[in-house]
C-alpha positions in Angstrom: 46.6 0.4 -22.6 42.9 0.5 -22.4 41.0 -2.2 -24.1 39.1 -1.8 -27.1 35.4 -3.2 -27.7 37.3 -5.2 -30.2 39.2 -6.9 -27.5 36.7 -7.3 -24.8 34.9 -9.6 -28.1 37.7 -11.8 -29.0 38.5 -12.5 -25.3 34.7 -13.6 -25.0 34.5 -15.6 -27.7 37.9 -17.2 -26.5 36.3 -18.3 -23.1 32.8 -19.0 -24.4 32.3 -21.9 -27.1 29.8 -20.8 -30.2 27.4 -23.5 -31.2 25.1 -22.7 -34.7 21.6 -23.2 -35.1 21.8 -27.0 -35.9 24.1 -27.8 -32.8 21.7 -25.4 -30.6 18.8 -27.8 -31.6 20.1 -30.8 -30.9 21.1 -29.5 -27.4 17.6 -28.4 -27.1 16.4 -31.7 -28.0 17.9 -32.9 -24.6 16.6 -32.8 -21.2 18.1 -30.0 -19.2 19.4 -27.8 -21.5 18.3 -24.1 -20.7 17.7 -21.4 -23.6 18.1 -18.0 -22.2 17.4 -14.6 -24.3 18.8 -11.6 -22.9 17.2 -9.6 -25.6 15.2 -6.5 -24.5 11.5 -6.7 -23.5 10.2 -5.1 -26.5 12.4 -7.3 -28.6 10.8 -10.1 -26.4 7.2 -9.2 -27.4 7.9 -9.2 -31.0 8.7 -12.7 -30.7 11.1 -15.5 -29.1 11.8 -19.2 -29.3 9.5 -21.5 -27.6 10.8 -22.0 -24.3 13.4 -19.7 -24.3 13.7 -17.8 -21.4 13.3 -14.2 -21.1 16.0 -12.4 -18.9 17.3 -8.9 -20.3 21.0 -8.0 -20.2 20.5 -5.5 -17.4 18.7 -7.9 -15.1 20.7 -11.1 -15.8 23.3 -11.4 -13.0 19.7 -10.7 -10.7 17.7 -13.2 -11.7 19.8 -15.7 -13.4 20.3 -17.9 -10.0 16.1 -17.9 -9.8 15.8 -19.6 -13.2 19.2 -21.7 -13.3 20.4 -22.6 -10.1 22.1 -25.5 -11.1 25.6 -24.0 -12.5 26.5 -26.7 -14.1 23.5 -26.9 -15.8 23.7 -26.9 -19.9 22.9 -23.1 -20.9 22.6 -21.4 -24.5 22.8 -17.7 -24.8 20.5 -15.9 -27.3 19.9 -12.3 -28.6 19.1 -10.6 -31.7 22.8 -11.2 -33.7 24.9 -12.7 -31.4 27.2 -10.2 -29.7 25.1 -8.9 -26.6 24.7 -12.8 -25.9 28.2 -13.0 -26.4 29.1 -10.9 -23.5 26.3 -12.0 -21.7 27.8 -15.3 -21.7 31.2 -14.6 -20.2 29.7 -12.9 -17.9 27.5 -16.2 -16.6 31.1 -18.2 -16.7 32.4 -15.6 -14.3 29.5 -16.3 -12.2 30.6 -20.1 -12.1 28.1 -21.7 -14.5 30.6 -24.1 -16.4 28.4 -25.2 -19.1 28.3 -22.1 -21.0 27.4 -21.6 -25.4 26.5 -18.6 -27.4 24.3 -19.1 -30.1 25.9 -17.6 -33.1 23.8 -15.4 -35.3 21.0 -15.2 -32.4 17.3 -14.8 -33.2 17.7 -13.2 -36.3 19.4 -16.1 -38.0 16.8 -18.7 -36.3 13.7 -16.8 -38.0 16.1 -16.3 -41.7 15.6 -20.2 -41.2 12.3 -20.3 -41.4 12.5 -22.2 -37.9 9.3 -22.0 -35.7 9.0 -19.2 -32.8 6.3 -17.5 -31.0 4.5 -14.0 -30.1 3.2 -12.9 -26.7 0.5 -10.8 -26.1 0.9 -7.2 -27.5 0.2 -5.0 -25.0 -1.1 -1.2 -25.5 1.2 1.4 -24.0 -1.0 2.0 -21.2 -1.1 -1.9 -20.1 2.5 -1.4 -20.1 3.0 1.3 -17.7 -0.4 -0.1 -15.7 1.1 -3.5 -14.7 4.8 -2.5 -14.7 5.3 -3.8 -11.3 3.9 -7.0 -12.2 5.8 -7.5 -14.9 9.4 -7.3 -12.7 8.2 -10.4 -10.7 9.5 -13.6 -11.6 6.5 -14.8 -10.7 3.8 -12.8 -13.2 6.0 -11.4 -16.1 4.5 -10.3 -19.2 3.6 -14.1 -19.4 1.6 -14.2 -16.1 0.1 -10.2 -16.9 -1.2 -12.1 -20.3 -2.9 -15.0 -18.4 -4.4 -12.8 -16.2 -5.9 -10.5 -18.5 -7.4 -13.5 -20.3 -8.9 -14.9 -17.1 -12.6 -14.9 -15.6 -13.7 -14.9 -12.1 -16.6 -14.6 -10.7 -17.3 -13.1 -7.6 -20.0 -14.0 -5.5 -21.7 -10.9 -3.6 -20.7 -7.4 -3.7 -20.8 -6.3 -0.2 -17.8 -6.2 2.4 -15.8 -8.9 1.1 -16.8 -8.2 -2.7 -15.4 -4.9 -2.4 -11.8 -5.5 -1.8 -11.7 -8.3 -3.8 -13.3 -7.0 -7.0 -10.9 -3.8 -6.7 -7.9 -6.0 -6.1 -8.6 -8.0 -8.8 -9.3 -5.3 -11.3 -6.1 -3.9 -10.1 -4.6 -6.6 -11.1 -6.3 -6.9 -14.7 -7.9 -9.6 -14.3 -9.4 -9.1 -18.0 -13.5 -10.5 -17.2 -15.2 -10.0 -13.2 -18.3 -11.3 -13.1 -20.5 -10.1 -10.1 -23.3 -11.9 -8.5 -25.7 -9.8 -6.6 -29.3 -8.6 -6.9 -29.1 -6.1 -3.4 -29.2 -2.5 -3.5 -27.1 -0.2 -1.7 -27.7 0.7 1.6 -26.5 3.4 4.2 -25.3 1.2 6.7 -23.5 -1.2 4.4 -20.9 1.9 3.9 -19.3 1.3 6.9 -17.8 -2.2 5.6 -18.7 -1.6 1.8 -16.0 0.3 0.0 -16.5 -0.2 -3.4 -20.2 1.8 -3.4 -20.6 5.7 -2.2 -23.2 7.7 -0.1 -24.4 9.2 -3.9 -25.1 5.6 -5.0 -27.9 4.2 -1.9 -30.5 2.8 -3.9 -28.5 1.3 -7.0 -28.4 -1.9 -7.3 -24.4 -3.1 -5.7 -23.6 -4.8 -8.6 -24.0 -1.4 -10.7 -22.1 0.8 -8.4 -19.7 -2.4 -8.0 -19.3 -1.9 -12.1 -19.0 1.9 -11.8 -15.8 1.6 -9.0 -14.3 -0.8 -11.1 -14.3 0.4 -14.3 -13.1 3.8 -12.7 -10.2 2.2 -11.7 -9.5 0.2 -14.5 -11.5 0.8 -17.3 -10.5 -1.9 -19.5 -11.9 -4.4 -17.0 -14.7 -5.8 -19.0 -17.2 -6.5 -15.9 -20.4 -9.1 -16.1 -23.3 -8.6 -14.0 -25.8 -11.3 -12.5 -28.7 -9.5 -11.1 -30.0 -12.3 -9.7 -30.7 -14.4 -6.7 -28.4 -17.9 -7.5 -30.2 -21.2 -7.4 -29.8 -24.5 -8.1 -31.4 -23.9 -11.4 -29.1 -21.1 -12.2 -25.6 -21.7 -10.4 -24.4 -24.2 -13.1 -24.5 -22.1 -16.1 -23.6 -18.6 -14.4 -20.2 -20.3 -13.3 -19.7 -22.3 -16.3 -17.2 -19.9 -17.9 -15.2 -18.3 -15.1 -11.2 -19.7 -14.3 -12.1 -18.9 -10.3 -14.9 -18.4 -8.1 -14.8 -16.2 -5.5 -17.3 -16.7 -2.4 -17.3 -13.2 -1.0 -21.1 -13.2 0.6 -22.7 -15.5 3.3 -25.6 -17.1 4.4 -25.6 -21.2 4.7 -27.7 -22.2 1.5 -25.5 -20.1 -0.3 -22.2 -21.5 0.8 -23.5 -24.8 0.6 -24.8 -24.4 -3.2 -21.7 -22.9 -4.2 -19.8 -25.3 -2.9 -21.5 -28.0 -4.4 -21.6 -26.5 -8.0 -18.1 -26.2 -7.9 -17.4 -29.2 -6.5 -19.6 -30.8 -9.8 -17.9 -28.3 -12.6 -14.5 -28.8 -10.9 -13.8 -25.2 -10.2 -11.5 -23.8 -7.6 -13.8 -21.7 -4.7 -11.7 -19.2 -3.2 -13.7 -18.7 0.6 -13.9 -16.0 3.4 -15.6 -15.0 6.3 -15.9 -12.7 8.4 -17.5 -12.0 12.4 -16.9 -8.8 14.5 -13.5 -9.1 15.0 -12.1 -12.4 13.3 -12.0 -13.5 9.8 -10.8 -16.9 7.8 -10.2 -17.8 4.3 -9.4 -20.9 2.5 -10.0 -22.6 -1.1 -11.7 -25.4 -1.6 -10.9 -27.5 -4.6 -11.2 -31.0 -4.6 -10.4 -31.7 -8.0 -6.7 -30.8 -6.9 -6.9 -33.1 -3.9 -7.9 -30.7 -1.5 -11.1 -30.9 0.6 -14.5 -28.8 0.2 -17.0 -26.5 2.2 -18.9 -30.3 3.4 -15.6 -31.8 4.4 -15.3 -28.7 7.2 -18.9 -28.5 7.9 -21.2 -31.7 7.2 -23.6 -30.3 8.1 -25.4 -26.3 8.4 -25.7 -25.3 11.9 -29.0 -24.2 13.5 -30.9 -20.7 12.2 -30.5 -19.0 14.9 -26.5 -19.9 15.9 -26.0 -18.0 12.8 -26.7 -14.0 13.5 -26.3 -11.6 10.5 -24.1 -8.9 10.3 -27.3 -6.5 11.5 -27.4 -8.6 14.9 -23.9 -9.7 15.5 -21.8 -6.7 14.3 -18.3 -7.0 12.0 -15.8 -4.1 12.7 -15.3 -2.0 9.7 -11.4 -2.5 8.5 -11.6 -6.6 8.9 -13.5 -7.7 5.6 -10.6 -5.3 3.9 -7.4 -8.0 5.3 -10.1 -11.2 4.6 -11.1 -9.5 0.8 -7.4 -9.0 0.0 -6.6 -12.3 0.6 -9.1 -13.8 -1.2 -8.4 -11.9 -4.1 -4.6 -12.5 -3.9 -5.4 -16.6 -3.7 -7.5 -16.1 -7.2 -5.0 -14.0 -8.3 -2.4 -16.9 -7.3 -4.4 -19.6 -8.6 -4.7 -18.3 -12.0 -1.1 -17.7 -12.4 -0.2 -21.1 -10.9 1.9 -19.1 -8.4 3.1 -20.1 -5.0 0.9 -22.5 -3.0 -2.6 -21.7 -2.8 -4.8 -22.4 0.9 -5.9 -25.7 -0.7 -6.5 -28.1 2.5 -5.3 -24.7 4.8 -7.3 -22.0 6.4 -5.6 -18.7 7.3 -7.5 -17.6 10.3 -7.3 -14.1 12.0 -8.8 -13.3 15.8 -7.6 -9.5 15.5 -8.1 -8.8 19.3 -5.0 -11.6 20.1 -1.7 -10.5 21.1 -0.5 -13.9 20.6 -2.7 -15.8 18.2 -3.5 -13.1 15.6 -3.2 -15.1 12.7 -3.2 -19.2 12.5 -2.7 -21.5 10.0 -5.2 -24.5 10.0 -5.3 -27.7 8.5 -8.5 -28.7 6.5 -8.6 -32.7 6.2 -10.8 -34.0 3.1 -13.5 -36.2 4.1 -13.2 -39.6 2.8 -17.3 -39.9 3.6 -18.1 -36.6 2.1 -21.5 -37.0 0.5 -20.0 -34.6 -2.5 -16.4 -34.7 -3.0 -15.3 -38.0 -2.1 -14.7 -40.8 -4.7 -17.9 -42.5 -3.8 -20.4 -39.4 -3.3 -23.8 -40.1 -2.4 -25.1 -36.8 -3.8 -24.7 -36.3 -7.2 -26.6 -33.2 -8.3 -27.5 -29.9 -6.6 -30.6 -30.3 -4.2 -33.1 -27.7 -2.4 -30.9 -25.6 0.0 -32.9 -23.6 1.9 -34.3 -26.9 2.8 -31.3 -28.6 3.6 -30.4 -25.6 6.0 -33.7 -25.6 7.5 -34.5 -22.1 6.3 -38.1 -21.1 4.9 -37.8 -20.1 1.3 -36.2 -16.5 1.3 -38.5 -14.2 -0.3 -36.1 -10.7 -0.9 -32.9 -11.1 0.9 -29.8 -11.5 -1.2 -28.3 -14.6 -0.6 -25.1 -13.2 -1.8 -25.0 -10.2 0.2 -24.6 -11.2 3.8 -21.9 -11.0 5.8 -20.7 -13.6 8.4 -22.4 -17.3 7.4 -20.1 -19.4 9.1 -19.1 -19.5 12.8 -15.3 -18.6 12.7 -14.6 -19.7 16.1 -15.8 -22.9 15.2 -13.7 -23.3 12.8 -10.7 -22.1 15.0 -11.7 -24.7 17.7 
């Protein structure tokens, strides 16, 4: 005789104990005990218990091991009235988790309670289809989506490496991009450049930048800086971005970015790029790691640093170097994985053997900025430092290939 839905209930409720409001709470109060909502998303966005767990009914014998893998970890089921969680429940004891409750009356009877719970972010029909493959990763979620379209990052030139990561990151919704730049477009950059067009030579990059964006993604709000940075400026351009993003070149640059961030205790997401080989790190001392002066003390000579005019970078490589730097600010906002802090990831393309390397960046205990007794303490001239005259048109954001990458290999 087939079973009725009446029957399926009363066997569940047989093998899974009920525990009210008042017993959840104390539960709750202890370490260890897991809430987990198998409500809907939508029901999820109208609002949840703090802490609670979001894993819909559909998706729960997926992901439930990623959240809980402890099975005999303490676990409360939760939805709307009590019955979906109900099921839900025997179906986690048939999985082998032996400390199983369903919370009788669900969310509904927690808000008739008056008890506290919490909204997330609303998003508009569009944001939902957008990012609707970020929001099936554990990782992101709606929650991670919300912090990332509430995050700022500035990017530091809008050239080769600027234009994969400002795309990539608008992608993304990161909500505010700020771009540093005060370069205009140029035929030749096109080669490298993707984020500016043939009809846009002349325009300043960060206004074509703007333009590709916002065609992309147009509710990307986007923050231009037409302007050469400087020790007089650097501190309060960065002063409201989550992440900076060196994606230019030149050594007073580098060395001035580094620095600020170092003193505002930023993370610096880094790449490079010459002819065929490419690195990328972040620098972020205030999380233990090392900086840009821990790697290189001090600036090489003038002329052991060729632009991109004189040396050459092929086409395609500032696309793998600009991905990753935008996926490490994407990573560090969300708090996601394990971000190149103290690591380089460094790519010789032409290698059969040795195309990609991980390297280890050691923090200098002597380093005149980042270690616990620095001896400089402010920002300071940095064309001087680097033994450069002072630069009188080029964009010190807009270059190419400022550090030697197979120095950095060796």
């Amino acid at each position: 005789m087939a079973k009725t839905s009446k029957n399926i209930l009363d066997e569940a409720r047989a093998q899974i104990k009920q525990v009210d409001i008042d017993e959840a709470r104390r539960m709750m109060e202890k370490p260890g005990t897991v809430l987990i909502d198998v409500r809907e998303p939508d029901e999820w966005r109208q609002g949840h218990i703090a802490n609670a767990i979001g894993i819909s009914r559909g998706f729960l014998e997926l992901r439930i091991e990623e959240k809980v893998p402890d099975r005999k970890t303490p676990i409360i089921v939760q939805c709307a009235s009590g019955t979906r969680s109900l099921l839900a429940a025997r179906t986690l004891h048939e999985l082998g988790y032996e400390n199983i409750f369903n919370l009788t009356g669900g969310f509904n009877a927690w808000k008739d309670r008056g008890l506290p719970w919490v909204a997330d972010r609303q998003f508009t029909p569009e944001e939902l289809t957008r990012y609707s493959r970020h929001f099936v990763i554990p990782e992101v979620g709606e929650k991670g989506q919300a912090k990332l379209l509430d995050s700022k990052v500035l990017l530091l030139g809008t050239g080769a490496l600027g234009s994969p990561s400002s795309l990539y990151l608008a992608a993304a919704g990161v909500g505010t991009i700020g771009l540093v730049d005060f370069d205009v477009v140029d035929l030749s950059n096109l080669q490298r450049q993707i984020v500016h067009t043939a009809d846009r030579v002349g325009m300043l990059k960060t206004e074509s930048a703007q333009k590709q964006i916002n065609a992309l993604n147009p509710g990307i709000k986007v923050v231009r800086h037409d302007v050469r940075l400087t020790s007089e400026n650097v501190m309060d351009i960065i002063r409201d971005y989550d992440v900076i993003v060196n994606c230019g070149d030149n050594f007073p640059t580098r060395y001035l970015i580094n620095d600020a961030c170092v003193l505002a205790k930023k993370p610096l997401v880094d790449g490079a790029i010459f002819r065929f080989e490419g690195q990328a790190t972040v620098f972020y001392p205030d999380a233990g790691g090392p900086c840009y002066r821990c790697l290189y003390p001090e600036p090489a000579p003038p002329d052991m640093a060729p632009s991109c005019a004189e040396a050459g970078v092929l086409g395609a490589l500032p696309g793998l170097i600009g991905s990753i730097e935008a996926l490490e600010a994407i990573k560090l906002l969300l708090g996601a994985g394990e971000p190149l802090i103290g690591k380089m990831v460094y790519f010789d393309t032409l290698s059969d053997r040795d195309y990609v390397r991980i390297l280890k960046i050691r923090k200098d205990p002597k380093c005149p900025i980042c270690s616990e007794h620095p001896t400089q303490t402010g920002l300071i001239d940095y064309e001087a430092f680097c033994g450069l005259a002072p630069s009188n048109g080029a964009n010190g954001a807009a270059l190419e290939n400022g550090t030697n990458v197979s120095a950095a290999a060796r």
